[in-house]
C-alpha positions as CSV (number, residue, x, y, z in Angstrom):
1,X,-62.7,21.1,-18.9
2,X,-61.8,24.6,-19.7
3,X,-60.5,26.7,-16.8
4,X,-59.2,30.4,-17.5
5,X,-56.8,31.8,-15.2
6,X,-56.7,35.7,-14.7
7,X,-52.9,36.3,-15.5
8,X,-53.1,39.9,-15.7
9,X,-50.5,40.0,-12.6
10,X,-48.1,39.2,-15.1
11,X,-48.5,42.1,-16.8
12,X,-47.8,44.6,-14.2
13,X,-44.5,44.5,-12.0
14,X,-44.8,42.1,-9.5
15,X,-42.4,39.5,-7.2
16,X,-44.1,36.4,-5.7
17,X,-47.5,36.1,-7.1
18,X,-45.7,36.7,-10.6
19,X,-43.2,34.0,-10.1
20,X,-46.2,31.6,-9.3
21,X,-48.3,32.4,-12.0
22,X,-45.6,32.9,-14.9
23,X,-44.7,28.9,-13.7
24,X,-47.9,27.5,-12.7
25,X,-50.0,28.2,-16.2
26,X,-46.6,27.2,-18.3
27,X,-46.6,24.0,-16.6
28,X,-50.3,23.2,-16.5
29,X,-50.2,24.2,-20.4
30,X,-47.6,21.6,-21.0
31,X,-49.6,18.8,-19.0
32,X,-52.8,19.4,-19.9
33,X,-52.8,21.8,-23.2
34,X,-53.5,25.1,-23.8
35,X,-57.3,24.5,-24.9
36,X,-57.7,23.2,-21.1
37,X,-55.9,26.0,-19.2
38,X,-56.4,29.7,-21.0
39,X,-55.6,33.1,-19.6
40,X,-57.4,36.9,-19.6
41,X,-56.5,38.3,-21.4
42,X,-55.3,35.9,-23.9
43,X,-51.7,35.0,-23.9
44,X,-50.6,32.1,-26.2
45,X,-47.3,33.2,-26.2
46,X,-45.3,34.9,-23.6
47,X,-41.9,36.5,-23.0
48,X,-39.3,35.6,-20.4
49,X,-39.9,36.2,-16.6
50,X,-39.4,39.2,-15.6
51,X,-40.9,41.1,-12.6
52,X,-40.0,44.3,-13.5
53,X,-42.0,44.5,-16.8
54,X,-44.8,42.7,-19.1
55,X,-44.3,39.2,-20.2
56,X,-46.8,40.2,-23.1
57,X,-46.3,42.8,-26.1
58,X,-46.9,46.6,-25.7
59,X,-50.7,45.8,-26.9
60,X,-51.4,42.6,-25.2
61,X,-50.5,44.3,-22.1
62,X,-52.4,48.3,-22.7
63,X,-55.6,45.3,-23.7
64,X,-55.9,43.4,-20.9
65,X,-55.3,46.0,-18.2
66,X,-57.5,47.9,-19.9
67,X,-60.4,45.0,-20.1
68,X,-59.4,44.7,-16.4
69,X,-59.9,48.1,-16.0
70,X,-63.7,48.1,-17.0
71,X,-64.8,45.4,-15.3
72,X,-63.3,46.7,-12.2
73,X,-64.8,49.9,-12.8
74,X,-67.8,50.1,-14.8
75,X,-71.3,47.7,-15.3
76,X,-69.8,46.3,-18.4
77,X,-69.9,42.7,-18.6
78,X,-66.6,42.8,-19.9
79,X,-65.2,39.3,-18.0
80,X,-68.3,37.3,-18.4
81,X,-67.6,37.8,-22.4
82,X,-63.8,37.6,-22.3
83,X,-64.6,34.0,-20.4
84,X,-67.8,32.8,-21.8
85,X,-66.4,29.6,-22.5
86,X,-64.4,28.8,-19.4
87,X,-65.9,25.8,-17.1
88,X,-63.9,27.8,-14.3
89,X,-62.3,31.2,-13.5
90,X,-59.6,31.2,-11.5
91,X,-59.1,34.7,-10.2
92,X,-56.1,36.9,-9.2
93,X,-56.3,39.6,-6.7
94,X,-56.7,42.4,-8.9
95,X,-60.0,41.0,-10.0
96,X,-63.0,43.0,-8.6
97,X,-65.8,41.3,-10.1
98,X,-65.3,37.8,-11.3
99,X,-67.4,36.0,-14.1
100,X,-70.5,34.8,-12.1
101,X,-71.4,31.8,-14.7
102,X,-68.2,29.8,-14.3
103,X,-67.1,28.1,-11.2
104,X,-64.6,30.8,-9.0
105,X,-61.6,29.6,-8.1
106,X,-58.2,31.4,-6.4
107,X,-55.2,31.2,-5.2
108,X,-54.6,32.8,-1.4
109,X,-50.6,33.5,-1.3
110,X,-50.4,34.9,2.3
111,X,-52.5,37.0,4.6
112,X,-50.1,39.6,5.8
113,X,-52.1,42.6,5.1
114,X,-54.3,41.1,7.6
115,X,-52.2,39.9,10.0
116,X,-49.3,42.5,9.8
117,X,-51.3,45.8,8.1
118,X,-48.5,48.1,9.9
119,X,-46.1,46.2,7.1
120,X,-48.2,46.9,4.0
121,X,-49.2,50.3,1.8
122,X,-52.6,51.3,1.8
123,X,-52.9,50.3,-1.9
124,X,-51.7,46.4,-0.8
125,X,-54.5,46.1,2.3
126,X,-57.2,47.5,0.0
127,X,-56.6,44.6,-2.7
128,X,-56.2,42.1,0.1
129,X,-59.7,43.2,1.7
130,X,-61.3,42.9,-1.9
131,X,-59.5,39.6,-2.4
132,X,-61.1,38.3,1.2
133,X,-64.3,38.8,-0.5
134,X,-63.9,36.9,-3.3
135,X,-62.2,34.3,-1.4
136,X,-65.2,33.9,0.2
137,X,-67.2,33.7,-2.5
138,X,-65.1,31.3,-4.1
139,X,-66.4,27.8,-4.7
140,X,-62.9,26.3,-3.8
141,X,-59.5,27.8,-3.0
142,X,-56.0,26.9,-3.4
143,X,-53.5,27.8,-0.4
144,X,-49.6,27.4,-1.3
145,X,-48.8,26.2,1.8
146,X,-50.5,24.9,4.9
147,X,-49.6,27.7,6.7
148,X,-52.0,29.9,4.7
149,X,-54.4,27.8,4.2
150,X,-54.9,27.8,8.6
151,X,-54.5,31.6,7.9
152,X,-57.0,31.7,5.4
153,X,-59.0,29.5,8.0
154,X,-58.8,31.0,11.0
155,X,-58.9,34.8,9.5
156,X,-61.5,35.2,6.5
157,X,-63.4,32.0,8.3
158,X,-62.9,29.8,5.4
159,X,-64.8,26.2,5.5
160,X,-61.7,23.7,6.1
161,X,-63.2,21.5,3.4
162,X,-62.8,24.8,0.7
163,X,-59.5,24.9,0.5
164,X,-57.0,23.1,-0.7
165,X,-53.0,23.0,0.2
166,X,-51.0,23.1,-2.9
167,X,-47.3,23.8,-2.5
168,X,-45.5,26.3,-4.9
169,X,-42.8,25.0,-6.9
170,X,-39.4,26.0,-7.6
171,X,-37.9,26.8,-11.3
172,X,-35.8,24.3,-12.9
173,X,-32.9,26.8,-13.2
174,X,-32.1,26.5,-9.5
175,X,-31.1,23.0,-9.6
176,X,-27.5,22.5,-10.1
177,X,-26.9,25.6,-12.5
178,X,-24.2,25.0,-14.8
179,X,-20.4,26.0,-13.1
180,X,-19.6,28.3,-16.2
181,X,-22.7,30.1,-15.5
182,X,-22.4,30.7,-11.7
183,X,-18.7,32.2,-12.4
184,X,-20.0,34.5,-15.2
185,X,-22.2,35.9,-12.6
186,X,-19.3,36.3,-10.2
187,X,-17.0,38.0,-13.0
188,X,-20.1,40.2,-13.8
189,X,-21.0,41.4,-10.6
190,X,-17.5,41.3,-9.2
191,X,-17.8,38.9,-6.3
192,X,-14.3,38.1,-5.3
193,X,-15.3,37.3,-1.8
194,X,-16.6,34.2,-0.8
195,X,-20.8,36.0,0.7
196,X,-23.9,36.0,2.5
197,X,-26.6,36.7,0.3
198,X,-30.2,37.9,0.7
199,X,-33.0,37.7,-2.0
200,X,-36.1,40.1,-1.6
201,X,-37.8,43.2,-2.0
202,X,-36.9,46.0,0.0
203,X,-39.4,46.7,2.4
204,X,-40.1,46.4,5.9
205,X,-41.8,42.7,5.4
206,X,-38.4,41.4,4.2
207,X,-37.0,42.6,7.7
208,X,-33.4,43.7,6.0
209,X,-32.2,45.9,8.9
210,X,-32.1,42.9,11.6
211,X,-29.6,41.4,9.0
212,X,-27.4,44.4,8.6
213,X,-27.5,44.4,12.7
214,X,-26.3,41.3,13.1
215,X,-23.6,40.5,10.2
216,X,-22.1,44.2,12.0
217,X,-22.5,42.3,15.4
218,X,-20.0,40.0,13.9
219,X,-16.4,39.5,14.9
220,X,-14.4,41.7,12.1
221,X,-12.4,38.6,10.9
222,X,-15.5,37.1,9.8
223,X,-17.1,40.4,8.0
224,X,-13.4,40.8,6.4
225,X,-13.6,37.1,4.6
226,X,-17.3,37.4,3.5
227,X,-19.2,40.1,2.2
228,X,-22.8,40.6,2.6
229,X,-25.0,41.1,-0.4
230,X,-28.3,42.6,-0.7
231,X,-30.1,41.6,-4.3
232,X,-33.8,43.0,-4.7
233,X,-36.2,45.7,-6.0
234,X,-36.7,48.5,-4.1
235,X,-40.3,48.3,-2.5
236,X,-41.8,50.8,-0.2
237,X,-41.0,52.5,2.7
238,X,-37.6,51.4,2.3
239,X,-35.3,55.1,2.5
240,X,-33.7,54.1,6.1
241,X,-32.5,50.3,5.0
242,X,-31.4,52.1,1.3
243,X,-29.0,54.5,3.6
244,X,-27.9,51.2,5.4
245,X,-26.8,49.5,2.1
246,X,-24.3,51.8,1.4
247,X,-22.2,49.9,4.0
248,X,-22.7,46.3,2.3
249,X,-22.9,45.4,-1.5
250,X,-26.7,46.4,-2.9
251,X,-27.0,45.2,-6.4
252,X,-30.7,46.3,-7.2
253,X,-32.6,44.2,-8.8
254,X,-31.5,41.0,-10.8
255,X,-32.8,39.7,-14.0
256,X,-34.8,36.5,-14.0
257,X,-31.3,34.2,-15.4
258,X,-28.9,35.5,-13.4
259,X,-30.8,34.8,-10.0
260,X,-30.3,31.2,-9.8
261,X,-26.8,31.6,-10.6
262,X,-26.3,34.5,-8.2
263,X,-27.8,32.2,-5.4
264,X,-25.8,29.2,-6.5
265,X,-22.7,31.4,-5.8
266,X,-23.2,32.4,-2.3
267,X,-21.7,30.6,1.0
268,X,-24.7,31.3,2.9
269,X,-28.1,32.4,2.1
270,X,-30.5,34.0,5.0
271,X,-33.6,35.5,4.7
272,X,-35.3,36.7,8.2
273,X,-38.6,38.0,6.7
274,X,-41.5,38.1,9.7
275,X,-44.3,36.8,7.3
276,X,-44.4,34.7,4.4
277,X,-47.0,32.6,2.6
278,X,-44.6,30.4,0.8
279,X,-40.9,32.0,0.6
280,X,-39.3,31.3,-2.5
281,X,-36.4,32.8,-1.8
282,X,-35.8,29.8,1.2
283,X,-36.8,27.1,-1.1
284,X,-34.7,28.6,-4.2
285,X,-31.7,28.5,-2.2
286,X,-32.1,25.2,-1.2
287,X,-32.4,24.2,-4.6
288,X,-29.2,25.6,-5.2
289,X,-27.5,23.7,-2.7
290,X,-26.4,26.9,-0.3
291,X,-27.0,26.1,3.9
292,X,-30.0,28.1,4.5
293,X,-30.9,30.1,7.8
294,X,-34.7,31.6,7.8
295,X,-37.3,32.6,10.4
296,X,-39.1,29.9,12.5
297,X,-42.5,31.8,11.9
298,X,-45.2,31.4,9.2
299,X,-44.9,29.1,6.2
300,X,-41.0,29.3,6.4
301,X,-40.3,26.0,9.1
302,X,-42.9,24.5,6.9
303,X,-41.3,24.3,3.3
304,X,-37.3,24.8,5.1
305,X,-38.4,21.7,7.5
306,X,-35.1,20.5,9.1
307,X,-33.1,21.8,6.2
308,X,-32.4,25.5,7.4
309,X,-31.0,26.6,10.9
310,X,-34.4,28.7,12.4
311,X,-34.3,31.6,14.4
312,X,-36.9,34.2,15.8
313,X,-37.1,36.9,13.1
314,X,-37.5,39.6,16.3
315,X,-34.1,38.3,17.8
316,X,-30.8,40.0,16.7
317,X,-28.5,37.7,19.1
318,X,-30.3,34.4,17.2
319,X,-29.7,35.6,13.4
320,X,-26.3,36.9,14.9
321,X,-25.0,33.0,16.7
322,X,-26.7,31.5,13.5
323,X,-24.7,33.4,11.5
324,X,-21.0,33.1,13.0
325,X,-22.2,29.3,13.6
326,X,-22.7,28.7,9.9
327,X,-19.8,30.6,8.8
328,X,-17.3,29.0,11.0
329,X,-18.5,25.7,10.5
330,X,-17.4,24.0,6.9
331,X,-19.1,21.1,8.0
332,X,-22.5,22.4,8.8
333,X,-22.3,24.1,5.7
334,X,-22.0,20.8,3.6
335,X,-24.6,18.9,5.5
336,X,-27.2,21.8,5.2
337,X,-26.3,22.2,1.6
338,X,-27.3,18.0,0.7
339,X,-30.3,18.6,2.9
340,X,-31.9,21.5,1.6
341,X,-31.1,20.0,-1.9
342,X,-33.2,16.9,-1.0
343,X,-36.0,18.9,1.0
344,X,-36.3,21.2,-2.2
345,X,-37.2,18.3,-4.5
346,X,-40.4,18.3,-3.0
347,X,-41.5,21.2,-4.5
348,X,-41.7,20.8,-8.3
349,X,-43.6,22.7,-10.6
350,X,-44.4,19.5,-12.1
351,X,-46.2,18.2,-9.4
352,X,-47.8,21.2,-8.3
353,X,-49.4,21.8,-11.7
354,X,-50.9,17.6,-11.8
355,X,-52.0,19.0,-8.3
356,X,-54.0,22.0,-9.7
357,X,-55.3,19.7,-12.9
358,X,-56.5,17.4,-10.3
359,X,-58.0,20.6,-7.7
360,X,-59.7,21.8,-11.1
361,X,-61.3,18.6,-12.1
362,X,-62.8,17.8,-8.4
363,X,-64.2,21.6,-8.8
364,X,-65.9,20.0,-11.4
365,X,-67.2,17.1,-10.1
366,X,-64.9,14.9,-12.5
């Protein structure tokens, strides 16, 4: 079996879908080798995560963007002799015209340009419609939660029996990360105060300014012991919530090691996004051990489960009685700390990536 996997999102800067891939082909590589799971454009070695920049050399990356390029643009054949000898092709969303002699495969990460297109750049609900297409083309699909994979269902009127739910998986990093390395990260981004912390883009998805509304909403004792700190990328149309983040601690974004770190350090972590396919951010945190408080919508009940305190993402009073509940409440702290450890074992790399060999091998008939 040889199945190539389009990893050219890794070469570009990207959040979620980067995370995925940069994890799943590393851990299907170590399970199953790297003659069984390659890449376009070739990558046998790659650089730390980072999703602000390549994880490939300056001409690794100008090669395969460019090879991408053609085939999205012009006749030439360029993917069917960049994967000539691949069994499958598993495609990424920036691929326009798969391989057509291999089986097609993909990944579908969330729908939201479809559901929510108000939430989305033009650039983002062009992709998705292009994806939908090969989606449907697809001889199987992966969904990374069951959430999606309804979605995927119900909206692009995927056959049930097409797709397949195979949960995400969390980095080993956000497992009990070392003490000395949670204080450095203090010390270096001078955290004195215990905090709340939010992980996530900057952009109307990530629904920032119902946070900001609510921590305000709360009693001042409470905002005078913890601080409230926004880590993320700036993504777009996100100039009113940058004005608002001059009243809270923003610290842009954070490289790859000192995220788990950062999230291991915080008293609470909430995330009140309106849409997410998977939610790594939820799932990191509870990793981490840190009491978790997310939306009730999407995929987010489904990988938080009872592990999180779950409030309407439209409701300022709910994220705002969450909130002084949790951080009044040592107890309820503790309790949702050992739970969200335990519910976040569920979601291994490991696992997921014996999942995928095993999705790959029924693709072909094995």
């Amino acid at each position: 079996m040889r199945v190539v996997v389009d990893a050219t999102p890794l070469l570009v800067r990207s959040a979620g879908v980067k995370n995925y891939l940069y994890h799943w082909i590393m851990h299907m590589r170590r399970a199953a080798g790297p003659a069984v799971i390659g890449t376009f454009p070739p990558l046998p070695h790659v650089r730390p995560l980072t999703h602000e920049a390549s994880v490939a050399g300056p001409l690794r990356t100008f090669g395969g963007l460019a090879a991408l390029g053609l085939s999205n643009h012009t006749p030439l054949p360029v993917l069917e002799l960049m994967t000539r000898d691949a069994d499958i092709f598993h495609a990424s969303v920036l691929v326009r015209h798969p391989p057509r002699r291999a089986r097609l495969t993909a990944t579908v990460h969330d729908l939201t340009g479809f559901l929510m297109p108000e939430l989305h750049p033009r650039a983002n609900l062009v992709a998705e419609s292009s994806f939908a297409r090969l989606a449907r083309r697809a001889d199987r699909l992966i969904a990374v939660s069951e959430c999606t994979r309804q979605d995927a269902i119900r909206v692009l009127g995927i056959a049930p029996e097409k797709i397949t739910t195979i949960h995400s998986g969390i980095a080993d990093a956000y497992f009990d990360p070392p003490v000395e390395s949670v204080d450095a990260v203090r010390l270096r981004y001078g955290l004195v105060r215990p905090f709340v912390l939010f992980v996530g883009t900057i952009e109307p998805r990530k629904n920032l300014d119902l946070l900001l509304d609510a921590f305000e909403s709360l009693p001042l004792a409470l905002r005078e012991h913890y601080q409230l700190v926004i880590a993320g990328p700036v993504g777009w149309n996100a100039e009113h919530t940058l004005k608002r983040l001059s009243m809270v601690r923003y610290l842009g974004y954070i490289p790859e090691p000192d995220l788990a770190p950062l999230t291991a350090a915080a008293e609470v972590f909430v995330y009140p996004s309106l849409y997410e396919g998977f939610g790594f951010p939820v799932a990191q945190a509870m990793a981490a051990g840190v009491p978790v408080i997310t939306s009730n919508v999407s995929s987010l009940p489904e990988i938080a489960g009872a592990a999180a305190l779950l409030v309407d993402p439209r409701s300022q009073s709910e994220l705002h009685t969450a909130l002084a509940r949790l951080l009044t409440s040592p107890d309820l702290r503790i309790s949702l700390a050992a739970a969200g450890r335990d519910r976040a074992r569920a979601f291994r790399w490991q696992a997921c990536a014996a999942k995928s060999l095993d999705f790959f091998r029924a693709v072909l008939g094995k």
